[in-house]
PDB file of N, CA, C and O in Angstrom:
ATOM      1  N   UNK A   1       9.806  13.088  13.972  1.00  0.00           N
ATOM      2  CA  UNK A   1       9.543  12.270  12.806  1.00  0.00           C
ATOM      3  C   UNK A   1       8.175  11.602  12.985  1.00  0.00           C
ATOM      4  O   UNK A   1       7.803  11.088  14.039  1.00  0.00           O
ATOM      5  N   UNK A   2       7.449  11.663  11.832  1.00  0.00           N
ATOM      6  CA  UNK A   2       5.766  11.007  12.185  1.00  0.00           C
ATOM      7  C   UNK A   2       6.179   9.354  11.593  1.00  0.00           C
ATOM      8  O   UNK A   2       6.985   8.790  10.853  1.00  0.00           O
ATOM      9  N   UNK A   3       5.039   9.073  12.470  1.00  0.00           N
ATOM     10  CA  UNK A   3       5.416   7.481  11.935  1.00  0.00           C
ATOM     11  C   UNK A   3       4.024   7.088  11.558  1.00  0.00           C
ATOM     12  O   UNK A   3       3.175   7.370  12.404  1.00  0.00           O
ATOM     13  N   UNK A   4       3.705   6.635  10.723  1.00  0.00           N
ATOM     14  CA  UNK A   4       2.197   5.943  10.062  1.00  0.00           C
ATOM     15  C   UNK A   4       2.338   4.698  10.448  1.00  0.00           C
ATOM     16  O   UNK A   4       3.226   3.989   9.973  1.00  0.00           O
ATOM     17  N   UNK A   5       1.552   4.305  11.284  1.00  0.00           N
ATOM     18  CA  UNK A   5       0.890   2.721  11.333  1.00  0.00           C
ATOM     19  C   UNK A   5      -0.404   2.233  10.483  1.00  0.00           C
ATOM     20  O   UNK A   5      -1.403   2.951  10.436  1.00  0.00           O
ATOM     21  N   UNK A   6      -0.357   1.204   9.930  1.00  0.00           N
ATOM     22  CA  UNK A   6      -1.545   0.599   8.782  1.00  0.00           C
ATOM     23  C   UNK A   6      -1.871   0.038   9.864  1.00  0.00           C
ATOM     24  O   UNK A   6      -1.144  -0.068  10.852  1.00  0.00           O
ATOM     25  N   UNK A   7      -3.391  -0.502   9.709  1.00  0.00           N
ATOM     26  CA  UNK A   7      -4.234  -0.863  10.668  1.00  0.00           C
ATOM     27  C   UNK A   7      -5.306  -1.988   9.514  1.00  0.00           C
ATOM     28  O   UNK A   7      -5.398  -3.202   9.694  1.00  0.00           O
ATOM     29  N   UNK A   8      -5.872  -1.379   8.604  1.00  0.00           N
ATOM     30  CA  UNK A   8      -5.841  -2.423   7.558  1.00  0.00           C
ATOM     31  C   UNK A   8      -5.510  -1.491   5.808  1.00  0.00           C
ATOM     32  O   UNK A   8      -5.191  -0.354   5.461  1.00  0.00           O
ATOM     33  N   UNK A   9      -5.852  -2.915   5.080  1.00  0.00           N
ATOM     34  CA  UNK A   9      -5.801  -2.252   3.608  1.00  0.00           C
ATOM     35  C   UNK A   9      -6.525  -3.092   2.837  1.00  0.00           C
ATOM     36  O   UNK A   9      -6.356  -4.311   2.880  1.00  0.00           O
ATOM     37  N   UNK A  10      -7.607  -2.368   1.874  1.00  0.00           N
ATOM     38  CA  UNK A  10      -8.584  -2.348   1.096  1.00  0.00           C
ATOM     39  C   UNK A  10      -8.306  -2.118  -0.026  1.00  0.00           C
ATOM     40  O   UNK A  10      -7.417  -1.268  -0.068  1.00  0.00           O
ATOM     41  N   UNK A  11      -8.753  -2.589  -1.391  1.00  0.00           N
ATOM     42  CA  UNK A  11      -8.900  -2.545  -2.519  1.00  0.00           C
ATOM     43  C   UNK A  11      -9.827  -2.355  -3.090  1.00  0.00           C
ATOM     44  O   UNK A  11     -10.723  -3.182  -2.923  1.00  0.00           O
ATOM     45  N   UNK A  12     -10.095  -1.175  -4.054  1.00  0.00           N
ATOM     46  CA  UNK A  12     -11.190  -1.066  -5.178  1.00  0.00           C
ATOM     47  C   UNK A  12     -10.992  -1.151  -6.336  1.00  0.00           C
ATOM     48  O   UNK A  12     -10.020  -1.906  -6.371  1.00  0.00           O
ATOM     49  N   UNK A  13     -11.317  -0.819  -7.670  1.00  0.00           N
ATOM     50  CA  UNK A  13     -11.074  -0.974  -8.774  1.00  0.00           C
ATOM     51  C   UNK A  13      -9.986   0.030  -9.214  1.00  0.00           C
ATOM     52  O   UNK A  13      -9.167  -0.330 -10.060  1.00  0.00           O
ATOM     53  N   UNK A  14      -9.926   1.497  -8.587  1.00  0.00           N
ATOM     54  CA  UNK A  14      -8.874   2.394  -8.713  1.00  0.00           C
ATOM     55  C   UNK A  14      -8.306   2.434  -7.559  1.00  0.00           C
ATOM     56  O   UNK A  14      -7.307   3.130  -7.736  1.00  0.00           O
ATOM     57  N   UNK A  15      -8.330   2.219  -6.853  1.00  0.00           N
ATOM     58  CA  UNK A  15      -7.600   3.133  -5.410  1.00  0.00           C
ATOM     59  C   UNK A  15      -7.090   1.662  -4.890  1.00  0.00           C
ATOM     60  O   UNK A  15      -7.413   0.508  -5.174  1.00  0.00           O
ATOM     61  N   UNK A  16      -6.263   2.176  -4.108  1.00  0.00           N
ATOM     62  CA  UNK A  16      -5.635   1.506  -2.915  1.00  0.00           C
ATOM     63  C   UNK A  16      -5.649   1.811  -1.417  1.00  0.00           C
ATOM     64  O   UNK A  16      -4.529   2.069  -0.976  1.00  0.00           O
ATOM     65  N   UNK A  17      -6.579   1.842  -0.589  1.00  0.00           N
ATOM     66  CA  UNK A  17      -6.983   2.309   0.839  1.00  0.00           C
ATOM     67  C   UNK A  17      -6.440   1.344   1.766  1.00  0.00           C
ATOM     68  O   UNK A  17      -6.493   0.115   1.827  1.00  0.00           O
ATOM     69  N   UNK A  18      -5.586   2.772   2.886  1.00  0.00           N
ATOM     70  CA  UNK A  18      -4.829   1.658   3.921  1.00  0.00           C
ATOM     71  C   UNK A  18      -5.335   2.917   4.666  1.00  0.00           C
ATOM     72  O   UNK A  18      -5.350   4.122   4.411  1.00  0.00           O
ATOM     73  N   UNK A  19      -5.877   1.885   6.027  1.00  0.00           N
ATOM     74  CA  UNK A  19      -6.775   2.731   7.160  1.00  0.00           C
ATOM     75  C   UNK A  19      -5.256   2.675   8.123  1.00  0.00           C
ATOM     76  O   UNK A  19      -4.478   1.721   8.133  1.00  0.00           O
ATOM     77  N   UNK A  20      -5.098   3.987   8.914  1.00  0.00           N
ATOM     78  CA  UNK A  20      -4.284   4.141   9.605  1.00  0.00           C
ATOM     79  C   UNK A  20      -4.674   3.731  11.331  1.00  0.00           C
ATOM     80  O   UNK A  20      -5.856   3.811  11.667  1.00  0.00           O
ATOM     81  N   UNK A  21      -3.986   3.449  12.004  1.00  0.00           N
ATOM     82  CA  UNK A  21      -3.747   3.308  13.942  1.00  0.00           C
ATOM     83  C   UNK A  21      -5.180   4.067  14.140  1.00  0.00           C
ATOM     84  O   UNK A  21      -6.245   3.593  14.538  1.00  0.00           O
ATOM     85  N   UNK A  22      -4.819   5.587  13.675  1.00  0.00           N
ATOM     86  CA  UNK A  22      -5.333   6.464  14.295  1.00  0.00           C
ATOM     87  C   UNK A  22      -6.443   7.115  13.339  1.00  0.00           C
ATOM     88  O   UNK A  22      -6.916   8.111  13.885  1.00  0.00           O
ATOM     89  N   UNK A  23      -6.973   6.874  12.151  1.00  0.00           N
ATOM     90  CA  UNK A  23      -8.537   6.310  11.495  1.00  0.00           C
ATOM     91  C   UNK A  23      -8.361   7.412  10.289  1.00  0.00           C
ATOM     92  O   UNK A  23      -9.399   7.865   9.806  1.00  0.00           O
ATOM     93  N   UNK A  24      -7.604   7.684   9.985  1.00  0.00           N
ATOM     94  CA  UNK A  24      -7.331   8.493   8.485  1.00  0.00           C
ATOM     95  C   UNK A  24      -7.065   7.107   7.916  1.00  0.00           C
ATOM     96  O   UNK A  24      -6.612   6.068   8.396  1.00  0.00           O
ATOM     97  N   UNK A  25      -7.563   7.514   6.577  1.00  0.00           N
ATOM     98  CA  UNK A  25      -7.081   6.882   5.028  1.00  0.00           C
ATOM     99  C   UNK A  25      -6.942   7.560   4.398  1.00  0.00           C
ATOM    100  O   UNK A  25      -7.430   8.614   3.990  1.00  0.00           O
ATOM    101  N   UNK A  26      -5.592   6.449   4.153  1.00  0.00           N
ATOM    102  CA  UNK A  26      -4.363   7.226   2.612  1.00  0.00           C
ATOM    103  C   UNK A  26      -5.199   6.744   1.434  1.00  0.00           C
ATOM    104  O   UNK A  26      -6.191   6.222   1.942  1.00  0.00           O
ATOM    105  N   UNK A  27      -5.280   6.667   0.156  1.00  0.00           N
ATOM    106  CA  UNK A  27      -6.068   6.106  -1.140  1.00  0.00           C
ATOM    107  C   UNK A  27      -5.475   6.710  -1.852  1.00  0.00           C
ATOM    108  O   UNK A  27      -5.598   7.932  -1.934  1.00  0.00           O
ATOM    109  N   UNK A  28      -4.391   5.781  -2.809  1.00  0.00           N
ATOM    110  CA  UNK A  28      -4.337   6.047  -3.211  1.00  0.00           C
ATOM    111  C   UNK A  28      -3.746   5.419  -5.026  1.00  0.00           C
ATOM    112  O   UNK A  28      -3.510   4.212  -5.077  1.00  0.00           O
ATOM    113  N   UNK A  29      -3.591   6.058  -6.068  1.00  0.00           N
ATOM    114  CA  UNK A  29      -4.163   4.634  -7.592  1.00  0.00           C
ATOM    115  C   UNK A  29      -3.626   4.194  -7.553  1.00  0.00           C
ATOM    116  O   UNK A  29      -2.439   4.443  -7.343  1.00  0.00           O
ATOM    117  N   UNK A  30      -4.379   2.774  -7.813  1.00  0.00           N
ATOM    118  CA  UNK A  30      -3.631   1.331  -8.464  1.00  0.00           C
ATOM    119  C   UNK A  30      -2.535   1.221  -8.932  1.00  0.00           C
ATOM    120  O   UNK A  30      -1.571   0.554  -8.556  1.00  0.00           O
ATOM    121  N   UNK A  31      -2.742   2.231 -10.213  1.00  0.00           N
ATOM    122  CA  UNK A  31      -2.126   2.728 -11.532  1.00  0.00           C
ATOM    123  C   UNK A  31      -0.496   2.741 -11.045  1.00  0.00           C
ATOM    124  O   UNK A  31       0.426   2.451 -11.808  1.00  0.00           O
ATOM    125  N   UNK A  32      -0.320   3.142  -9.594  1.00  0.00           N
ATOM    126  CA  UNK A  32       0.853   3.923  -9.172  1.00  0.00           C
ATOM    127  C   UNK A  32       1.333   2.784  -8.889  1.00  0.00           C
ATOM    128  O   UNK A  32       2.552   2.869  -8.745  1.00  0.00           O
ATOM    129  N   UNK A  33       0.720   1.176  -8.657  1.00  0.00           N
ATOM    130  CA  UNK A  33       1.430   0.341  -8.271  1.00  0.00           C
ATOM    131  C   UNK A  33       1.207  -1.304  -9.588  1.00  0.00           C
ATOM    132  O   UNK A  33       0.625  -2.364  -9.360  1.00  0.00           O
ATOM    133  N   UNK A  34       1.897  -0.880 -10.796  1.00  0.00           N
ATOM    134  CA  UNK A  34       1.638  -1.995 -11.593  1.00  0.00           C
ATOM    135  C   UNK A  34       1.529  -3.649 -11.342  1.00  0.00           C
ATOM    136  O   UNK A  34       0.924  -4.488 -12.010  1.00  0.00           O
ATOM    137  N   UNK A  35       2.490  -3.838  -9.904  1.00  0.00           N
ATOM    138  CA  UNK A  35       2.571  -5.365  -9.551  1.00  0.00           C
ATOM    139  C   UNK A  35       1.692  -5.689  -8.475  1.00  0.00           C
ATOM    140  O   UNK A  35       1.460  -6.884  -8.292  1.00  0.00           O
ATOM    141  N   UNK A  36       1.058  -4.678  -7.584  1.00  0.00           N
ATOM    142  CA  UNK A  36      -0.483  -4.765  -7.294  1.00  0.00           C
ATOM    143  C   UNK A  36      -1.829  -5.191  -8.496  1.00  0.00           C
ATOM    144  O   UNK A  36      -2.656  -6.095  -8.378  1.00  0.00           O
ATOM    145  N   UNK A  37      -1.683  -4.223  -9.596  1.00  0.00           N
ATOM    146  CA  UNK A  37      -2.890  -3.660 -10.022  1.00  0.00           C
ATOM    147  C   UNK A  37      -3.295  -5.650 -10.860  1.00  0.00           C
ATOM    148  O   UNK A  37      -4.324  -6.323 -10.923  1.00  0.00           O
ATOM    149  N   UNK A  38      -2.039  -5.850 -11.265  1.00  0.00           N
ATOM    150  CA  UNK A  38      -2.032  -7.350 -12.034  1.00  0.00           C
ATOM    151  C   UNK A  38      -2.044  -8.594 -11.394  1.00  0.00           C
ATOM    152  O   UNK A  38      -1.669  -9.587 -12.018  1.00  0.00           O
ATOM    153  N   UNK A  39      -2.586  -8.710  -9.740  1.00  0.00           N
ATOM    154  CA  UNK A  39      -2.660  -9.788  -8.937  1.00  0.00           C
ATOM    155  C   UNK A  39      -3.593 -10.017  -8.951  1.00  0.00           C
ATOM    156  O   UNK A  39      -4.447  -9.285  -9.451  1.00  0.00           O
ATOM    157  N   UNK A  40      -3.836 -11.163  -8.392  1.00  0.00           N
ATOM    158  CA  UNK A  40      -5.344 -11.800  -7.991  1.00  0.00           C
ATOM    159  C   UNK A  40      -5.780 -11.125  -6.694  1.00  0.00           C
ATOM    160  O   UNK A  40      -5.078 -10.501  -5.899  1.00  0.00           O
ATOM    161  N   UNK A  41      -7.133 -11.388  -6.648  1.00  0.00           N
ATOM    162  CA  UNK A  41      -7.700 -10.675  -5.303  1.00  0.00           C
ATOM    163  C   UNK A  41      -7.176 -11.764  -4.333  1.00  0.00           C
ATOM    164  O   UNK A  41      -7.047 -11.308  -3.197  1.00  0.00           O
ATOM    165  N   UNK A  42      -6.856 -12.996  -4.442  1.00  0.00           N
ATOM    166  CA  UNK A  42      -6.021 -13.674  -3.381  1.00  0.00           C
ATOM    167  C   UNK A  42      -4.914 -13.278  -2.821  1.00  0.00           C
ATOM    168  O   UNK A  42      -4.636 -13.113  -1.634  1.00  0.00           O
ATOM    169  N   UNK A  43      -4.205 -13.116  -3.933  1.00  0.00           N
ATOM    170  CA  UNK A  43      -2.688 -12.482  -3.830  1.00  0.00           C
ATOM    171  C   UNK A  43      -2.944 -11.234  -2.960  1.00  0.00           C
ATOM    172  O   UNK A  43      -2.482 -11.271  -1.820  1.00  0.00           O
ATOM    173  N   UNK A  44      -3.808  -9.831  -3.455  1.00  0.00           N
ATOM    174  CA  UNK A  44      -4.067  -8.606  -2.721  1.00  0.00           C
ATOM    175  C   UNK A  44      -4.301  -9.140  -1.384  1.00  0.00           C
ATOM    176  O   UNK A  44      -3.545  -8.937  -0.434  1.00  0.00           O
ATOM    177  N   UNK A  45      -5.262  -9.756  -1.345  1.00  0.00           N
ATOM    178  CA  UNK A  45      -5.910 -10.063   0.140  1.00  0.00           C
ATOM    179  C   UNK A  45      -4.805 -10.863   1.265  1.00  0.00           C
ATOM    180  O   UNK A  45      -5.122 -11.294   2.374  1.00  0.00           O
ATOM    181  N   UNK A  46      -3.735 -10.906   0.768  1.00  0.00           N
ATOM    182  CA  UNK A  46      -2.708 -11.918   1.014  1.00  0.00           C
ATOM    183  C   UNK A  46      -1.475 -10.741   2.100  1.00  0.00           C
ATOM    184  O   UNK A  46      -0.317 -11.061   1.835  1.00  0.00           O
ATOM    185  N   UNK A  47      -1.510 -10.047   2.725  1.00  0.00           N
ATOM    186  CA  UNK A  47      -0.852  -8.964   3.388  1.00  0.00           C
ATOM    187  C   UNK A  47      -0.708  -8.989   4.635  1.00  0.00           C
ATOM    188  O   UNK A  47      -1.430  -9.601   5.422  1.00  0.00           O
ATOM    189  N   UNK A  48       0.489  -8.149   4.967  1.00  0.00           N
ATOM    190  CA  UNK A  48       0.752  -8.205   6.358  1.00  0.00           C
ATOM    191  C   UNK A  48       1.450  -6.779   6.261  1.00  0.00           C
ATOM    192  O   UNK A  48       1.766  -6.173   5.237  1.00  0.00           O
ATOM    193  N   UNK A  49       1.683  -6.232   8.175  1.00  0.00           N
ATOM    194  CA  UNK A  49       1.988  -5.140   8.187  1.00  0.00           C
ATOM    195  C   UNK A  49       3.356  -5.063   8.307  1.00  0.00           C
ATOM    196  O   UNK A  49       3.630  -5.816   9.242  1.00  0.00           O
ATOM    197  N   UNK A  50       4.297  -4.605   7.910  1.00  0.00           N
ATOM    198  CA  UNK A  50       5.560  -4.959   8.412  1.00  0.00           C
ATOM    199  C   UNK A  50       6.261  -3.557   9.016  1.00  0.00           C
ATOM    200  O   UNK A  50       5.659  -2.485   9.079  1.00  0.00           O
ATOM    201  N   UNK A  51       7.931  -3.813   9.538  1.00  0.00           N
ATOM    202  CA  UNK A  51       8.140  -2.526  10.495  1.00  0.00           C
ATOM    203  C   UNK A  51       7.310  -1.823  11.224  1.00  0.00           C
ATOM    204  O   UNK A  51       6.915  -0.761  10.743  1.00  0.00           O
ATOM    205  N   UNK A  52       6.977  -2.114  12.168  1.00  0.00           N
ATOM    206  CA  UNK A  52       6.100  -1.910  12.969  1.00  0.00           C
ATOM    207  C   UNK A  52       5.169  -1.427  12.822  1.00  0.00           C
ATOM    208  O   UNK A  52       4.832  -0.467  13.514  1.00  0.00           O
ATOM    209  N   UNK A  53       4.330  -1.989  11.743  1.00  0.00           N
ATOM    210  CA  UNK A  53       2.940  -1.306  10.800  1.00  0.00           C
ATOM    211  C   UNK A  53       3.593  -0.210   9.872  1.00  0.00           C
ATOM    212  O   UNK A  53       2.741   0.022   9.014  1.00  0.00           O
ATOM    213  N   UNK A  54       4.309   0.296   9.722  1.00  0.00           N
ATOM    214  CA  UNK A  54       4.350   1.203   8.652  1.00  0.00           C
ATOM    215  C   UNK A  54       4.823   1.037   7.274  1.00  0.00           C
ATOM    216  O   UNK A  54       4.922   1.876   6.379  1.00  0.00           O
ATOM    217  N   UNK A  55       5.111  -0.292   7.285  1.00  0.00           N
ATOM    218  CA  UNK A  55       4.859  -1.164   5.574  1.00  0.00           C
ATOM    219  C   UNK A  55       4.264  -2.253   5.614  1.00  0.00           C
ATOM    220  O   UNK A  55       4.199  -3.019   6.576  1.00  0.00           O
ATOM    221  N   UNK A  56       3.708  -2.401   4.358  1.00  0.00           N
ATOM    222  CA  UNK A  56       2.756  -3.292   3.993  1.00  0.00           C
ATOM    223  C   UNK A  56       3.637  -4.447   3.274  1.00  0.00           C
ATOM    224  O   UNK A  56       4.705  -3.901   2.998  1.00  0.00           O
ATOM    225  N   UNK A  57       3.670  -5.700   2.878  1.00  0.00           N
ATOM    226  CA  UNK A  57       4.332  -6.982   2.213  1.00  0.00           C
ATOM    227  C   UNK A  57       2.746  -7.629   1.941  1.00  0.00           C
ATOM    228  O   UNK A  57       1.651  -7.761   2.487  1.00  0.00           O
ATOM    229  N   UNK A  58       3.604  -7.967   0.481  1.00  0.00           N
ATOM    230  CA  UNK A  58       2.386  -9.021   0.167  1.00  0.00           C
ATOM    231  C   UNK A  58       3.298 -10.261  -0.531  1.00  0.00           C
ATOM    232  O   UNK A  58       3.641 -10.525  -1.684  1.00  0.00           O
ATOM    233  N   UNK A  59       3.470 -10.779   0.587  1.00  0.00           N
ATOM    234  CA  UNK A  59       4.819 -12.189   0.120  1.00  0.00           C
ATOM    235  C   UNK A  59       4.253 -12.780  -1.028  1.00  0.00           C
ATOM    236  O   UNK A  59       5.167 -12.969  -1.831  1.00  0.00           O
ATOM    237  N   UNK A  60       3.171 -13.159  -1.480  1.00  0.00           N
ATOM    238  CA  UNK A  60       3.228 -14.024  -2.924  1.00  0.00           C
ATOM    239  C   UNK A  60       3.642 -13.380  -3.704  1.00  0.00           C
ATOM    240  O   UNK A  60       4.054 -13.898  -4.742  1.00  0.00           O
ATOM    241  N   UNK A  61       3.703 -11.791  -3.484  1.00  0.00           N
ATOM    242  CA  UNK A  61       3.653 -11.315  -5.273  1.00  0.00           C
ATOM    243  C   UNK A  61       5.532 -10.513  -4.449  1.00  0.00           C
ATOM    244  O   UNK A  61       6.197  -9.775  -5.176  1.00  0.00           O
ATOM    245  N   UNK A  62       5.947 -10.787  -3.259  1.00  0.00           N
ATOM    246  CA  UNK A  62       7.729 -10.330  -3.094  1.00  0.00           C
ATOM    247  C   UNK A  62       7.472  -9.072  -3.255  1.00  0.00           C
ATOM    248  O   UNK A  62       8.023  -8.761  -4.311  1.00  0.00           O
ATOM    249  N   UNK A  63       6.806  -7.917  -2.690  1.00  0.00           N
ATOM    250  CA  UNK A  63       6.224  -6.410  -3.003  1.00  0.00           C
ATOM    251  C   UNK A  63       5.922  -6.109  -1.512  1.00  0.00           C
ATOM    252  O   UNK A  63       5.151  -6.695  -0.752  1.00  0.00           O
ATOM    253  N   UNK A  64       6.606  -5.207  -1.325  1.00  0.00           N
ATOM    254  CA  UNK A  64       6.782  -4.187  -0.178  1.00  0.00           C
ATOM    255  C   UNK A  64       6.530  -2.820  -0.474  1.00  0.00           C
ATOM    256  O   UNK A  64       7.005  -2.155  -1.395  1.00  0.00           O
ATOM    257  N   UNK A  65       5.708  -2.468   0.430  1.00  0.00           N
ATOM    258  CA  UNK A  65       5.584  -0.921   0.121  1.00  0.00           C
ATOM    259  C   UNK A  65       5.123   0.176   1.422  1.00  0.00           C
ATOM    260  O   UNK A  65       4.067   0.125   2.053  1.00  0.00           O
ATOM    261  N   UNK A  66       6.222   1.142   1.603  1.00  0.00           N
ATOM    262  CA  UNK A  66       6.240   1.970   2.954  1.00  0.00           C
ATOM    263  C   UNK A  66       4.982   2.540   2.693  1.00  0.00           C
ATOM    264  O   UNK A  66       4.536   2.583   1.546  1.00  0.00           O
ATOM    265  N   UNK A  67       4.307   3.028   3.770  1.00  0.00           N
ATOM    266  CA  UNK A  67       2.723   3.593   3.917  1.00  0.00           C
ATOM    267  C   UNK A  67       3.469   5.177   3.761  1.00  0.00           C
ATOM    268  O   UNK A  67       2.927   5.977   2.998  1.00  0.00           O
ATOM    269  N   UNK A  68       4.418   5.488   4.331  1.00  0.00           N
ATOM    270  CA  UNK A  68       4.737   7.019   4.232  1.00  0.00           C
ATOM    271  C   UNK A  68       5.251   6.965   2.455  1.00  0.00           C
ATOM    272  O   UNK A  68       5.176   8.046   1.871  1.00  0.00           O
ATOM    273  N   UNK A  69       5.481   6.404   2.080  1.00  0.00           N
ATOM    274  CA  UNK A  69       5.851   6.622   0.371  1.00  0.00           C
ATOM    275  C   UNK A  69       4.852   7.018  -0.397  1.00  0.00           C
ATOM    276  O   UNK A  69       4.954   7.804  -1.339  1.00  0.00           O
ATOM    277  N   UNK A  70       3.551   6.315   0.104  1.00  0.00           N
ATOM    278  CA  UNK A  70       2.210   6.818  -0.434  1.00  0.00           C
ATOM    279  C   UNK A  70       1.813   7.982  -0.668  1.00  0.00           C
ATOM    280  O   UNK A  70       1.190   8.347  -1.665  1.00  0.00           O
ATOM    281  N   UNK A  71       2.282   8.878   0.590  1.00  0.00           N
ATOM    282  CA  UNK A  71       2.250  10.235   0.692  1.00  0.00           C
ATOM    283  C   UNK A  71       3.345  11.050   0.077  1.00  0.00           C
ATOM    284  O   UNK A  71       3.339  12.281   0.065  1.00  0.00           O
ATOM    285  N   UNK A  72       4.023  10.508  -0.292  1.00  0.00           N
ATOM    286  CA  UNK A  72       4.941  11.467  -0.946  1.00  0.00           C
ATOM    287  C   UNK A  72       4.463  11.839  -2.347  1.00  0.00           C
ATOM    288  O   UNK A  72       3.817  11.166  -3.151  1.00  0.00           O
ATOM    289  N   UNK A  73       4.948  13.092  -2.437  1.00  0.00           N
ATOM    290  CA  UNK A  73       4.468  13.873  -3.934  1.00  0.00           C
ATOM    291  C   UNK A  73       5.327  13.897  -4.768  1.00  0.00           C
ATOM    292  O   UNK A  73       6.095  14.855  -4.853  1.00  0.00           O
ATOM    293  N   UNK A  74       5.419  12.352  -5.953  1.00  0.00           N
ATOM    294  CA  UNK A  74       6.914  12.547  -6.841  1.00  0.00           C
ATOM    295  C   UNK A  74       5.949  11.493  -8.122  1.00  0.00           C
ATOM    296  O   UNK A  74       5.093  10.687  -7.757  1.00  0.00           O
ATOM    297  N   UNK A  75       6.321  11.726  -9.638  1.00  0.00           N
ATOM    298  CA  UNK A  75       5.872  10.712 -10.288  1.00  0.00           C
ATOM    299  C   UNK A  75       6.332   9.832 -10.542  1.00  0.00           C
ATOM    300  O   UNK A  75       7.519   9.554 -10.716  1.00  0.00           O
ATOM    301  N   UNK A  76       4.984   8.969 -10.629  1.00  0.00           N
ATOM    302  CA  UNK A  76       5.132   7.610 -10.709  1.00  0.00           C
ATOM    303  C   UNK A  76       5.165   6.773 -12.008  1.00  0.00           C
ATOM    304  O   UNK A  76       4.999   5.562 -12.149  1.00  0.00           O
ATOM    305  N   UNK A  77       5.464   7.894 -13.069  1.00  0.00           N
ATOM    306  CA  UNK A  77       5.901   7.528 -14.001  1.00  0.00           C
ATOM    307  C   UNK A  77       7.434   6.693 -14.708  1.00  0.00           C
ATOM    308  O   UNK A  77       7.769   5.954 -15.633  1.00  0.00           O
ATOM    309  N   UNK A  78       7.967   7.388 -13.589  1.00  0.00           N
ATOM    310  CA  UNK A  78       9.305   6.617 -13.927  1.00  0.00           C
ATOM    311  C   UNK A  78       9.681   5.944 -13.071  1.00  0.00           C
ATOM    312  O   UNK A  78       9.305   6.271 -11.945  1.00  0.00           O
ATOM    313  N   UNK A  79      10.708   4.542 -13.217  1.00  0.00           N
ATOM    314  CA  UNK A  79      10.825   3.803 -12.442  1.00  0.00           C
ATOM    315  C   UNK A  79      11.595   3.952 -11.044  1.00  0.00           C
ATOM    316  O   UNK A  79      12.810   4.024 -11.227  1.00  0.00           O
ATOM    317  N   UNK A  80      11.374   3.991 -10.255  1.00  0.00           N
ATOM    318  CA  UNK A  80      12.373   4.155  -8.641  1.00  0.00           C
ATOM    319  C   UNK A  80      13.961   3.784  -8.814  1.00  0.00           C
ATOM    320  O   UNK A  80      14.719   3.850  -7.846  1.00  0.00           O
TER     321      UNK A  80
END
């Protein structure tokens, strides 16, 4: 089983970049995450790594999100 560790995570106007342990970045859209895309850059900048780096929490906005989910290929059109 692979395990992804976040190491950090970055924001641009589309993308969402989380640098891994081992120096790949995932990037991937905003779009895919609506209760990201509508925070403040405080709130974004506001993160921690959780389970042993392989999810991200951003406690003001109560939003968790596995780094291996990123990679998965399913749309994000409908709700989870």
């Amino acid at each position: 089983m692979t395990s992804f560790k976040g190491k950090s995570v970055h924001f641009d106007d589309k993308y969402l970049h989380v640098e891994l342990e081992d120096g790949r970045i995932i990037s991937t859209p905003m779009d895919w995450y609506p209760e990201l895309r509508k925070a403040s850059l405080n709130q974004l900048s506001n993160y921690s790594f959780i389970c042993r780096g392989s999810g991200i929490e951003w406690p003001d906005l109560d939003y968790h999100l596995s780094i291996e989910a990123m990679l998965a290929e399913r749309s994000r059109t409908k709700a989870a």
